[in-house]
N, C-alpha and C positions, 0 to 999 in steps of 0.2 A: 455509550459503551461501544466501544471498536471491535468487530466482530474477525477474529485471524482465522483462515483457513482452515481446516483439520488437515493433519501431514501428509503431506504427497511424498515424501521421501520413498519409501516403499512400490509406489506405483512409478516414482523417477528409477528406481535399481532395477524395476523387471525388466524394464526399458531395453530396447539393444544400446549396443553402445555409440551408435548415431541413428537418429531418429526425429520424426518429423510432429512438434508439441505444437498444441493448440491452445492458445491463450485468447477468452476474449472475443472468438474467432479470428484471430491471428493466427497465422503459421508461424512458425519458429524450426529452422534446424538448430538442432543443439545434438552434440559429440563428447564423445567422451566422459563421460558419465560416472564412470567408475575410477578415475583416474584421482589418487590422492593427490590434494594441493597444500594440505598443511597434514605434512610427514608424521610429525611427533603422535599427531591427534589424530590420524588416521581419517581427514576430515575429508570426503571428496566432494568432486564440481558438483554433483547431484545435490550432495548435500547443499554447497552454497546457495544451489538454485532453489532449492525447499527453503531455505533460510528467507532469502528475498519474496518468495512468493507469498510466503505465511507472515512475514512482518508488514511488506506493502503498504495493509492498511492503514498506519500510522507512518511508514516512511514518502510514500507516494506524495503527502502536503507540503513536506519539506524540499523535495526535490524538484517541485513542478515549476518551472518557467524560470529554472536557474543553470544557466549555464554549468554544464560537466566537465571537469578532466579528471577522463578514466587513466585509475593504476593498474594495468595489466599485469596480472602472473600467471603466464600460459604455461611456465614449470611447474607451478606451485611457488609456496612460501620462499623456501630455499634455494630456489632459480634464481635465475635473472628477470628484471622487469624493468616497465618501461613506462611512462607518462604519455600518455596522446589525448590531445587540446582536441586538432582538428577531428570533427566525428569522422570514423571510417567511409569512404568512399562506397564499399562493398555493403555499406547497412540496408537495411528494408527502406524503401518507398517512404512507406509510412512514420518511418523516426524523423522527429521533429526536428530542428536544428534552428540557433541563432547564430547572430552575424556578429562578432567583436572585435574589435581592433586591438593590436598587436603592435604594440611599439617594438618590442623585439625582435619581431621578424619583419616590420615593416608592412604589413597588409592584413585585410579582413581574416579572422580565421572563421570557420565553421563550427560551434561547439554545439555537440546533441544537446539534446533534453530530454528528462526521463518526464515525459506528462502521462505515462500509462505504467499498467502490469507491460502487456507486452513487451514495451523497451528495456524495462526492467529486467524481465527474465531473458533478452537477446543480447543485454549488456552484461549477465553475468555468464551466458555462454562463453562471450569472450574471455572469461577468467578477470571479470573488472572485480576483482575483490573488493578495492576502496571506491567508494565514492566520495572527490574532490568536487564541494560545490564555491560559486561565485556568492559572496555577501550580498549581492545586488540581482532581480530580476531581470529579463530580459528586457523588458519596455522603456527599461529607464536605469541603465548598465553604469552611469556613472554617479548613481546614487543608492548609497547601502540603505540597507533594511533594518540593519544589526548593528550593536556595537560587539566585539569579541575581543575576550582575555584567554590567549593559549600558556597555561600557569607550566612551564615545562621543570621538572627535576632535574638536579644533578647528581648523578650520587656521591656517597650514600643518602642522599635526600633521597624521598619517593612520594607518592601520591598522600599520605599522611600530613608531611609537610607542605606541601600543596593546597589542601584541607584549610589550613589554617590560613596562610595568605588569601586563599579562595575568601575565607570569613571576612579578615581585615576590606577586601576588595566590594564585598555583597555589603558591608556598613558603612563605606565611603560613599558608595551610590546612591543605598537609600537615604543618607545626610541630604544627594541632591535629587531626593523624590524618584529616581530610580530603580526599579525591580529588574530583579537578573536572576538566571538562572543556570547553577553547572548541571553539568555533564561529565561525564570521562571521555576522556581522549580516545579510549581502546587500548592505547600503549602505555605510557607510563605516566602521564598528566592526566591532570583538571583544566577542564575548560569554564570561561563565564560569559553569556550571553546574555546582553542587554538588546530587547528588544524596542525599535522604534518605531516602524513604519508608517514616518510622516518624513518632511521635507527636511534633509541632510546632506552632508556632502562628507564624501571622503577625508576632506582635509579637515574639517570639524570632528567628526568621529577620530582621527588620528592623532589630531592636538589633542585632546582630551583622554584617549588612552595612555600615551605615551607621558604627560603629565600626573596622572594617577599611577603609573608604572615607577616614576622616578620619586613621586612621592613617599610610595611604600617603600623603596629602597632607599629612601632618607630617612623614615621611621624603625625599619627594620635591616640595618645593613649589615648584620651577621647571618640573615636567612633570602635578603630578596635580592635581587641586582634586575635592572633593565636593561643591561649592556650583553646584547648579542654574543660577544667573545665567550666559546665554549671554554675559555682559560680561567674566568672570573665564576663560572658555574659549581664548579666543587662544591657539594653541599646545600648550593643554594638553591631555589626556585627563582628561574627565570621567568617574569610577566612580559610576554612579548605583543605588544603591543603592537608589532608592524604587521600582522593578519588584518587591519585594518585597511587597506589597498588593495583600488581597482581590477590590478594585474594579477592579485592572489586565489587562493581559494585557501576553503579551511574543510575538516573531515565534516563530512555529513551526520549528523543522527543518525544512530542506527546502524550507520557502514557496519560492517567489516573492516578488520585490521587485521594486516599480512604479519603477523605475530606466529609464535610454535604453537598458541593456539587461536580456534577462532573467537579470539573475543572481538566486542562490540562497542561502539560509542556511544554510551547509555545515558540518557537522563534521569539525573537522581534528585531527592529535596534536598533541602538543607540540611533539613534534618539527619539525614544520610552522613552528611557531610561533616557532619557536628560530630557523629557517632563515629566515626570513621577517625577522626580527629584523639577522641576522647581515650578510644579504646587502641587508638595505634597501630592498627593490623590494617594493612595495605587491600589486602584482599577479600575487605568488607565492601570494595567499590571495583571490584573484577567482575565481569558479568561475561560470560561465554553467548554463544548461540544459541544451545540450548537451553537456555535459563529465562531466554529474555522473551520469551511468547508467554509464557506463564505470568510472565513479571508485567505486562501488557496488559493483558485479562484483566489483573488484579486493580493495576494503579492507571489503567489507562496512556495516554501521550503526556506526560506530563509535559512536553516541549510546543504541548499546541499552541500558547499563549504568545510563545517566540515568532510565528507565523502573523499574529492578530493584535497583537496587544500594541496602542498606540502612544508613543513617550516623545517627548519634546526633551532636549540636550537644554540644559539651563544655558539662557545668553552670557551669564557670565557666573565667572565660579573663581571659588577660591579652597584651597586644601591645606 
């Protein structure tokens, strides 16, 4: 059983509005406090940072020894924001950092790593709303961990429809002795993560997404397509298959998503999914902030297995 914090939100508001937090025995400056970051929802930085600290325990596995690129929204939701790979120069001493190459910029970058609370709560000072993780650890950065299916809607498609594909996708795998598991996006998809961690390579994980992707939209080509073009998406669920790449990242568990509110990228069962499917209502698989500590408690990490669980990619396959 994962044990979440009792709320600091409270003790974050008496706060001044810059002030020096002690995590861990870590120092932290963190500012602005009071400042709303998702307007609609009246959600502020405090809040986010309560968010992060009280989930940690179950996000903290997910994100440890995996390269970060932080989404910054130093406005909030509504602002302007910005992508930054290299970790900030100005960070603490103590924020970990790996070395990855860059074919686009042509040289090593620096990317943090959240291996603690600490980094955690000075990465969401920053206003790092989302957390963008790498499919692959730092030790060995050119071999995935994961396989992942981002099930994106078009509309009026939505996560309902997604639902369903999701199913088609979770019985193709288990044909080939694979267990998977979604999640929501945060935003408007399903995600499905096939966990491996044994000896893989990107371009095997990617042939084989991208063949199961094309497959579905040979069996289902009035709801699926594999073709990136947001012209062929109307209605359909795209399986984008190319989050399967070195140079990628995908949403982390648990993030935060820079939405009108703050929802989350939640791990759900199948069963979930089934339900959600059966009864049609989209927002049987909406999960906010404040929902998802209680939903913790209850159902624990369901996404621990994605960390742990050991799968071998069949040498040869057919569909």
């Amino acid at each position: 059983m994962f044990v979440i914090p009792s709320k600091v939100e409270e003790f974050l508001s008496a706060m001044p509005n810059k002030a020096e937090l002690t995590v861990e025995d870590r120092k932290i400056q963190v500012s602005n406090l009071a400042k709303v970051l998702y307007p609609k929802a009246g959600f502020t930085k405090g809040q986010v940072i309560d968010y992060y600290i009280r989930i940690a325990p179950v996000l903290l596995p997910h994100l440890r020894d995996r390269p970060l690129t932080m989404k910054r929204y130093p406005d909030g939701v509504e602002g302007e924001f910005f992508y930054e790979k290299n970790c900030p120069s100005h960070r603490p001493k103590w924020v970990q950092t790996a070395q990855v190459w860059s074919e686009s910029n042509d040289r090593m970058m620096n990317y943090c790593l959240v291996q603690d609370l600490p980094t955690l709560v000075w990465a969401a000072n920053l206003a790092d709303l989302e957390l963008h993780t790498s499919l692959s650890r730092k030790n060995n950065i050119e071999r995935p961990t994961m396989m992942v299916f981002d099930l994106d809607p078009g509309a009026p498609a939505d996560i309902v429809q997604c639902c369903q594909v999701g199913l088609w996708l979770r019985d193709l795998l288990g044909n080939m002795k694979l267990k998977s598991f979604p999640k929501t996006s945060g935003s408007k998809g399903l995600q499905v993560y096939v966990p491996l961690n044994t000896s893989v390579t990107y371009d095997q994980t990617k042939d084989l997404s991208r063949a199961l992707a094309q497959h579905l939209e040979g069996e289902h080509v009035d709801l699926v397509t594999s073709n990136m073009s947001k012209a062929v998406r109307k209605g359909k669920v795209f399986v984008d298959w190319s989050q399967n790449d070195e140079h990628k990242t995908t949403i982390c568990v648990y993030s935060l998503r820079a939405r009108e509110e703050p929802t989350v990228s939640t791990p759900v069962g199948w069963d979930e999914v089934e339900n959600c499917l059966k009864k049609k209502k989209a927002d049987l698989l909406k999960f906010q902030s404040d929902k998802l500590i209680a939903r913790v408690e209850k159902r624990d990490d369901l996404f621990e297995p994605v960390e742990e669980l050991k799968q071998k990619l069949p040498k040869k396959w057919e569909l």
